[in-house]
C-alpha positions as CSV (number, residue, x, y, z in Angstrom):
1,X,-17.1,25.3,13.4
2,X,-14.8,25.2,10.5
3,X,-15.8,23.1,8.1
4,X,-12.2,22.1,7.2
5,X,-11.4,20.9,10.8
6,X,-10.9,17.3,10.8
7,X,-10.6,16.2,14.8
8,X,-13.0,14.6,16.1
9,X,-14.5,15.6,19.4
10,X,-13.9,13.7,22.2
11,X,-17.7,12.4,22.0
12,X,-16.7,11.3,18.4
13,X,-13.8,9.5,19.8
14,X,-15.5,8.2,23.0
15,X,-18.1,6.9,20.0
16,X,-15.3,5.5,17.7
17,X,-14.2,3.4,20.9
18,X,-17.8,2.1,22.1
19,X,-18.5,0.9,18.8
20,X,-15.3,-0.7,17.9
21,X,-15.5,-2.5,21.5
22,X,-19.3,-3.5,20.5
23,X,-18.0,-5.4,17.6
24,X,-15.2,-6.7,19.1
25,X,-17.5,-8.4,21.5
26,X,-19.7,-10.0,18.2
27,X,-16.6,-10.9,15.8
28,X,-15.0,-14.1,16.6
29,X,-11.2,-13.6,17.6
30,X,-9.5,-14.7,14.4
31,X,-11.9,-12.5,12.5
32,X,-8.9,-10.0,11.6
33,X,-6.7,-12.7,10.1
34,X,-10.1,-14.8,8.6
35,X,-11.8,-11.9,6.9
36,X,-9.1,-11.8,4.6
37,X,-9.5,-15.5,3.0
38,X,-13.6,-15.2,3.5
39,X,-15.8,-13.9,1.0
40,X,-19.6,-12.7,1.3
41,X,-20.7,-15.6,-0.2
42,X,-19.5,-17.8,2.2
43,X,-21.8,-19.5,5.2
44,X,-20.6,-17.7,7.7
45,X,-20.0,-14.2,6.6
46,X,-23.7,-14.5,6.1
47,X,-24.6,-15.2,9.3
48,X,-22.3,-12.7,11.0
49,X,-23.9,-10.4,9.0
50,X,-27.4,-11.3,10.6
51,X,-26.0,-11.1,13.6
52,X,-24.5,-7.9,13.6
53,X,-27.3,-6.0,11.2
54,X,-29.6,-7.2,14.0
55,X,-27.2,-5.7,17.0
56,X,-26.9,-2.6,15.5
57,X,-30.1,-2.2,14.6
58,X,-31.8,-2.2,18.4
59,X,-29.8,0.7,18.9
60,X,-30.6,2.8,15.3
61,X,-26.7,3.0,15.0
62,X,-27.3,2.1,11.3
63,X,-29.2,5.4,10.7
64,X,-27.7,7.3,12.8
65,X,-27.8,10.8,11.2
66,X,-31.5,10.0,10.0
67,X,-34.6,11.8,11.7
68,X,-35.8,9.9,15.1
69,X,-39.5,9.6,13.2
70,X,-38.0,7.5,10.6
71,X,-36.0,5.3,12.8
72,X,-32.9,7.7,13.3
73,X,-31.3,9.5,16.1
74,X,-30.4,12.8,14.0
75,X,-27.0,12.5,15.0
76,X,-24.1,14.5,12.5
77,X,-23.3,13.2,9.3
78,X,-20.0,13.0,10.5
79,X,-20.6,10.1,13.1
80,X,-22.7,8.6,10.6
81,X,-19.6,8.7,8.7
82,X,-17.2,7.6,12.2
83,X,-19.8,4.3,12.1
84,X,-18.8,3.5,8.7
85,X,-15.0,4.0,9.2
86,X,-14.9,1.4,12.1
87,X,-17.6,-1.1,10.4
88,X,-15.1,-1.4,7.4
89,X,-11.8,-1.1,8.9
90,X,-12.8,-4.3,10.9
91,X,-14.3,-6.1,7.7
92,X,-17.5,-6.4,10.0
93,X,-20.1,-8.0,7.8
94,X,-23.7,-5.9,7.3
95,X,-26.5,-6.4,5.8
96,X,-28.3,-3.9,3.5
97,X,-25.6,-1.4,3.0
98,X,-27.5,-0.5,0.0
99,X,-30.7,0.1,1.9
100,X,-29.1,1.8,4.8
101,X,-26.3,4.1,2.9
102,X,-27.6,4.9,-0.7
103,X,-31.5,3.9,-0.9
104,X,-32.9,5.3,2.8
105,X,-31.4,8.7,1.8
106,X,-32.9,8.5,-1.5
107,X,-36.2,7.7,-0.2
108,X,-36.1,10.7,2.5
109,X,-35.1,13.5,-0.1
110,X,-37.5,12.3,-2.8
111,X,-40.0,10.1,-1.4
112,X,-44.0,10.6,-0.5
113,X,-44.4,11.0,3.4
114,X,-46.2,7.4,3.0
115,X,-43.2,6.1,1.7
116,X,-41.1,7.2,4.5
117,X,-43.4,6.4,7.1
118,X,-43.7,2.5,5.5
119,X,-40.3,2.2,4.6
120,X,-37.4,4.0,6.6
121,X,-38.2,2.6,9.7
122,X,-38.1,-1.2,8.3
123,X,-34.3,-0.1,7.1
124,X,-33.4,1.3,10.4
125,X,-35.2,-2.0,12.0
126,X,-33.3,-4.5,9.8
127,X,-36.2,-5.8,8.3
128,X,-36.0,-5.3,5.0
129,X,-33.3,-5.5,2.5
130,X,-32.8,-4.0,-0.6
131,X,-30.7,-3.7,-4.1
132,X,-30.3,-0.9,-6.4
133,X,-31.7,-1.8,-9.9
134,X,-29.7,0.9,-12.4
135,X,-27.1,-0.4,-14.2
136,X,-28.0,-2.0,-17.7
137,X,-25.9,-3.9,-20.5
138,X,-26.0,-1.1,-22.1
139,X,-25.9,1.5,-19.6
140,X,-23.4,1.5,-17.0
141,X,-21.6,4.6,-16.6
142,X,-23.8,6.6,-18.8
143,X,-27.0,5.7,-16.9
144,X,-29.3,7.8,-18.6
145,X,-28.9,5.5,-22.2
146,X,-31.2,3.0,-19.8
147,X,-33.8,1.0,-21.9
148,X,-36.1,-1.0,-19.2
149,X,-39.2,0.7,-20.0
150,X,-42.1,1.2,-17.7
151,X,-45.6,1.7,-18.9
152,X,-48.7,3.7,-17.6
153,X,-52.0,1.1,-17.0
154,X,-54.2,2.6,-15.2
155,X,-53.0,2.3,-11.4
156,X,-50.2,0.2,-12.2
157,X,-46.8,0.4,-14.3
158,X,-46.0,-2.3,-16.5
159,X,-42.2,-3.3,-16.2
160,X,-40.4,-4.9,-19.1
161,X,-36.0,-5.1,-19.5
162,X,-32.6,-6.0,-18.0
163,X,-30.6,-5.1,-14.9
164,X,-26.9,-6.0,-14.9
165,X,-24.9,-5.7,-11.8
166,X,-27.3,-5.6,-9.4
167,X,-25.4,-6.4,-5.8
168,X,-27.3,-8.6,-3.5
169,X,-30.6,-9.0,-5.8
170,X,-30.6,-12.2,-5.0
171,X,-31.1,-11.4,-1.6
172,X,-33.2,-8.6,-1.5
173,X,-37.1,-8.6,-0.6
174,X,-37.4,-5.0,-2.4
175,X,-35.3,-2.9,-4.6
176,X,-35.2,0.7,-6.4
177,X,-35.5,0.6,-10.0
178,X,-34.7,3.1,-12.6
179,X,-37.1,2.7,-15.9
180,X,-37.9,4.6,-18.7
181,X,-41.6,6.5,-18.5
182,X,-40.7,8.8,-21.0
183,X,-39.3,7.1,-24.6
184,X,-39.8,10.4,-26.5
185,X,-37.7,12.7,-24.1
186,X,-34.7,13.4,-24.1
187,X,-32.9,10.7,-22.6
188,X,-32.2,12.4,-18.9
189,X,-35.9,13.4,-18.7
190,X,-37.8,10.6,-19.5
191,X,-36.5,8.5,-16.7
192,X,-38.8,7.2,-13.2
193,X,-37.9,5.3,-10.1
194,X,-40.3,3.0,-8.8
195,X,-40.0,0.6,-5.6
196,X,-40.3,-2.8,-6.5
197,X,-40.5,-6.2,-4.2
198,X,-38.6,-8.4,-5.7
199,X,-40.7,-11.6,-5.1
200,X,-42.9,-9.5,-7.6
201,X,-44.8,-12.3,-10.3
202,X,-42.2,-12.0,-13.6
203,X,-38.7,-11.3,-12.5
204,X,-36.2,-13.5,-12.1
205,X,-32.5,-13.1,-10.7
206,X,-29.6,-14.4,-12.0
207,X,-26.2,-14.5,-10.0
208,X,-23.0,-13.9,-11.5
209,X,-19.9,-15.6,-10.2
210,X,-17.3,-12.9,-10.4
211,X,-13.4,-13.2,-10.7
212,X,-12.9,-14.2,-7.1
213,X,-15.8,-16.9,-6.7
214,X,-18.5,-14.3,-5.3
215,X,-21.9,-14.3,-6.5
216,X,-23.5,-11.2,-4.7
217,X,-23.6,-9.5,-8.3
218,X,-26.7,-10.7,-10.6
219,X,-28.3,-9.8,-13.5
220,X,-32.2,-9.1,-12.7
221,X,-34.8,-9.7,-15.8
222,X,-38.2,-7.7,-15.8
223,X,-41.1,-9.6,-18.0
224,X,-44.2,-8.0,-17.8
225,X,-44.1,-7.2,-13.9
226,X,-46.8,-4.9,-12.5
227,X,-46.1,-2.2,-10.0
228,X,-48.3,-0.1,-8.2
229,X,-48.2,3.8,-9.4
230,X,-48.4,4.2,-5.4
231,X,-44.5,2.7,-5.7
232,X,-43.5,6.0,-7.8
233,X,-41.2,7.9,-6.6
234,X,-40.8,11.5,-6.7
235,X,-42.4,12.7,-10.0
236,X,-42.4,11.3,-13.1
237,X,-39.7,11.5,-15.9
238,X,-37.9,13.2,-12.7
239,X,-35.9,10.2,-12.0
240,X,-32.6,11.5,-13.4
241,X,-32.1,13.9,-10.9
242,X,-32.8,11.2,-8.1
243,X,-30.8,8.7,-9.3
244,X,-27.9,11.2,-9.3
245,X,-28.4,12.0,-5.8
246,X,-28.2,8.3,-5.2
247,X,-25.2,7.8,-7.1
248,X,-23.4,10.8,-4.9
249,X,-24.3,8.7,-1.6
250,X,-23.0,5.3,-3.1
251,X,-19.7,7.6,-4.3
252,X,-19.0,9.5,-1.3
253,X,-18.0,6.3,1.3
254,X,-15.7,6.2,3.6
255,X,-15.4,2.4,3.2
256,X,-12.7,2.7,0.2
257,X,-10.0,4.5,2.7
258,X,-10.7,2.1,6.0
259,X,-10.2,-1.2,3.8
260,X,-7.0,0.3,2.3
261,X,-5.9,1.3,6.4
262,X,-6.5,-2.4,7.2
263,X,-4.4,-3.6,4.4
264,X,-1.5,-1.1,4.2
265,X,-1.2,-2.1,8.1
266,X,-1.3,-6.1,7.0
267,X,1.6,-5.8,5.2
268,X,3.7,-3.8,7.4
269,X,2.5,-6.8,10.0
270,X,3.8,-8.8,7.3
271,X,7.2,-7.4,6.5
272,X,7.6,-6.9,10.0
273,X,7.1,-10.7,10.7
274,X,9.2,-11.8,7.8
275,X,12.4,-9.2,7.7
276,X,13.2,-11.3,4.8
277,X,10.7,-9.4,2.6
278,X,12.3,-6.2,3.1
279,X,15.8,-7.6,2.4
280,X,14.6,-8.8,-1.3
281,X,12.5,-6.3,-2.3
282,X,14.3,-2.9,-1.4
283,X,11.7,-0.4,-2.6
284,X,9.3,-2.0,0.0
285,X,9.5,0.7,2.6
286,X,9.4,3.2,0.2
287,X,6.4,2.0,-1.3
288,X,4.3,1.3,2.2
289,X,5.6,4.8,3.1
290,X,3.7,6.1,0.0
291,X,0.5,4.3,0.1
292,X,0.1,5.7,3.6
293,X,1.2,9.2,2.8
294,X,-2.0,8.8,-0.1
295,X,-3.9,6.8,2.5
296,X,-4.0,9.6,5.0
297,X,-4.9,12.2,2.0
298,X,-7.6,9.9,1.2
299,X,-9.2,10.5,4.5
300,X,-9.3,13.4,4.5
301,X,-11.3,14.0,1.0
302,X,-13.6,11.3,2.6
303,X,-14.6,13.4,6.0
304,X,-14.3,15.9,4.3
305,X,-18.3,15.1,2.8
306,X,-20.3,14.6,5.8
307,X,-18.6,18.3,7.6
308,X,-19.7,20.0,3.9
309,X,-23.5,18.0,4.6
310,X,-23.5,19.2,8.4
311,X,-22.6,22.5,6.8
312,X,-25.9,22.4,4.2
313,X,-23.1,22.0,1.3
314,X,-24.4,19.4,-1.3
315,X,-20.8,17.5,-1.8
316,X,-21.5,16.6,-5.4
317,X,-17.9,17.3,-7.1
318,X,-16.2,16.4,-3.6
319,X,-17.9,12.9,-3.9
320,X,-16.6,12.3,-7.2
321,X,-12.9,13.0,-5.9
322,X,-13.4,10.9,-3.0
323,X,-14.7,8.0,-5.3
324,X,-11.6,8.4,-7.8
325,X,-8.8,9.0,-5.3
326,X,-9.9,5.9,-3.5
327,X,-10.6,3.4,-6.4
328,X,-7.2,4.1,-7.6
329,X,-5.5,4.1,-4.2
330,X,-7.1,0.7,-3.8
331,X,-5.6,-0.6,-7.2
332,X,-2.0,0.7,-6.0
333,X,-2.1,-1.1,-2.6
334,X,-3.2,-4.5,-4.3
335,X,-0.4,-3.9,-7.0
336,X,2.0,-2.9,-3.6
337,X,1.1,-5.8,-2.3
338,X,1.6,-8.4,-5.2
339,X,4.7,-7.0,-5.5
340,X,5.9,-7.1,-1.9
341,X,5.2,-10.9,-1.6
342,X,5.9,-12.2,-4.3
343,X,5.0,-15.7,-6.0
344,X,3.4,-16.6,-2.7
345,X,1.0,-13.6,-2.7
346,X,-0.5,-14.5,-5.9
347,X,-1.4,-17.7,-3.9
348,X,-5.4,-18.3,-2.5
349,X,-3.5,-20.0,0.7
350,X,-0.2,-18.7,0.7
351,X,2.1,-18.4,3.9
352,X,1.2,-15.5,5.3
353,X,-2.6,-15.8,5.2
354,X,-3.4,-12.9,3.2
355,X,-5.4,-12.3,0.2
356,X,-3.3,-10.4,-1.9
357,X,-4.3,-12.1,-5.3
358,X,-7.7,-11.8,-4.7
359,X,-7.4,-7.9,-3.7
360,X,-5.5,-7.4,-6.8
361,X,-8.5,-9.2,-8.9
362,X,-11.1,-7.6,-7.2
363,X,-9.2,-4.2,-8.0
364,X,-9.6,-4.3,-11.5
365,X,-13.5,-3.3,-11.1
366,X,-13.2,-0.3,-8.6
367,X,-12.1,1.9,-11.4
368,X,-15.6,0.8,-13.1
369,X,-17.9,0.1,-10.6
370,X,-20.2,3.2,-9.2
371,X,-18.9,5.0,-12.4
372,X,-15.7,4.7,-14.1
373,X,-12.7,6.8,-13.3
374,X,-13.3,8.7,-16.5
375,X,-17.2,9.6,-15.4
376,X,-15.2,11.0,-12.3
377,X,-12.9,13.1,-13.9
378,X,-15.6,15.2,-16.1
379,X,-17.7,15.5,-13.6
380,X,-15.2,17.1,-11.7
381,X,-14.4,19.1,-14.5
382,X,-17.7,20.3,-14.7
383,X,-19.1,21.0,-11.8
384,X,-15.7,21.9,-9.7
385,X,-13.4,23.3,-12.2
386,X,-15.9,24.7,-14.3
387,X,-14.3,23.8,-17.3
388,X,-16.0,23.8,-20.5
389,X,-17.0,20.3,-22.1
């Protein structure tokens, strides 16, 4: 097959269809029109969430591409891929995405066969639920300037430092940390990952209320907490060159491109509804004409991954594109849409039901979060252009 064909089979689109039906049958009816005023804080995004983790679950659709032994069903990359697409274009609420998406893979290319065999299948089961512990106050972007330290005691590390930014740590029963082993190496090879659970004796979680009133972000303290040196994993001071593979799966989403689909197609509904719009701002067709034009580019970088995975291709570079393209994309459709509507738009309960202010907030941190737009650029640079530094 050529890798650079991007239709879908008629068993990806018979696939597409079934699972789009299956939540259709879970999501309440005004869930299109509500999941735009609803945040994942709120009561009953949380318990959707439950409800449709749990669904998905009895069928491994969450895993889809992983092996059947650890909960799987070794399907493409590419339908793993499909799932994503349709669980974010219909703002269906899941738990875990950090276990399931980023961590799981982490765990099967770096893991002990003990720590597939005790963990995987709990992901693919929805039993556990976990939060990646990276990001420092002093480390964000550049990862490798981290300072949590963790120290060799016999069968056990000692954990002492700060996590900042930790997405659903205050949820979680187990996360993946990133400490230093090494404080005399240089500073990308003294670096280890260790599982932790998170109701571990010295840690305590702090949420932080960002700009739009969620609190799934928190800053995680580390005081003296012991973990088993059975919770290592991969080798020691190798945790660089895990944490990198991690960051690829966190970069490389579809998710970016379905959300921006949903709301490009909320304001034509819009405009369409209120002709008005159109009349008073007369670059609005022009400008929904070009966020779709750059929405259907963005798609394709985004499928364009998981056919380079099927192919054996590690998409490193092509992840960092994807990331970039689709942070910014998302910026221009919430400055689009502020602009389209108006003073009411930059209302929480404006007219037309849609959360145009708060995408425009929540915006500002795409082109930060998972590594800033600059990161992006060098390392495609680097490792795609193979220009100099």
């Amino acid at each position: 097959m050529n890798i650079l064909d991007f239709s879908f089979t008629a068993y990806e689109e018979e696939f597409q269809l079934d699972l789009t039906q299956r939540l259709a049958r879970i999501l309440p009816k005004n869930w299109q029109d509500e999941s735009y005023v609803i945040n994942n804080s709120n009561e009953k995004w949380l318990h959707l969430a439950e409800e449709i983790t749990k669904d998905l679950s009895k069928d491994r659709l969450l895993t889809l591409a992983w092996p059947k032994k650890y909960g799987g069903l070794e399907e493409t990359n590419l339908k793993q891929t499909i799932f994503n697409h349709v669980i974010s274009y219909l703002a269906a609420p899941i738990n875990n995405i950090a276990g399931i998406q980023w961590i799981g893979p982490t765990l099967m290319m770096h893991g002990n066969e003990e720590q597939k065999t005790i963990y995987l299948p709990r992901i693919a089961e929805a039993i556990d639920k976990w939060c990646m512990l990276y990001s420092e106050p002093t480390a964000g972007s550049d990862l490798a300037s981290l300072q949590t330290r963790a120290i060799k005691n016999g069968d056990n590390y000692i954990i002492n430092g700060q996590k900042l930014w930790s997405s659903n740590a205050n949820f979680a029963n187990l996360g993946l940390l990133a400490a230093r082993t090494n404080p005399e190496a240089p500073k990308h090879k003294g670096i280890s990952n260790f599982i932790v659970p998170m109701d571990s004796k010295g840690i305590s979680i702090n949420p932080i209320e960002d700009i739009n009133g969620n609190k799934n972000l928190n800053e995680v303290y580390f005081d003296n907490v012991i973990v088993s040196a059975k919770n290592l994993v991969g080798h020691e001071n190798r945790g660089w060159y895990q944490m990198a593979s991690s960051i690829d799966f966190e970069r490389s989403g579809v998710g970016a491109f379905s959300n921006a689909k949903r709301n490009i197609e909320k304001l034509v509904t819009i405009i369409k509804d209120n002709p008005n719009i159109a009349k008073n701002k007369k670059s609005a067709r022009d400008d929904i004409a070009d966020r779709w034009i750059e929405l259907n580019t963005g798609f394709n970088l985004a499928f364009k991954i998981p056919l380079l995975q099927d192919a054996g291709i590690n998409p490193t570079y092509e992840a960092s594109v994807s990331k970039l393209y689709g942070a910014e994309l998302t910026q221009k459709i919430a400055q689009t849409g502020m602009s389209i509507l108006g003073m009411d738009g930059q209302l929480k309960n404006n007219s037309v039901k849609y959360s145009a202010a708060d995408n425009y907030l929540a915006s500002v941190a795409n082109t930060i979060a998972s590594g800033t737009s600059e990161i992006q650029r060098n390392t495609i640079a680097n490792q795609g252009l193979g220009l100099p530094r």
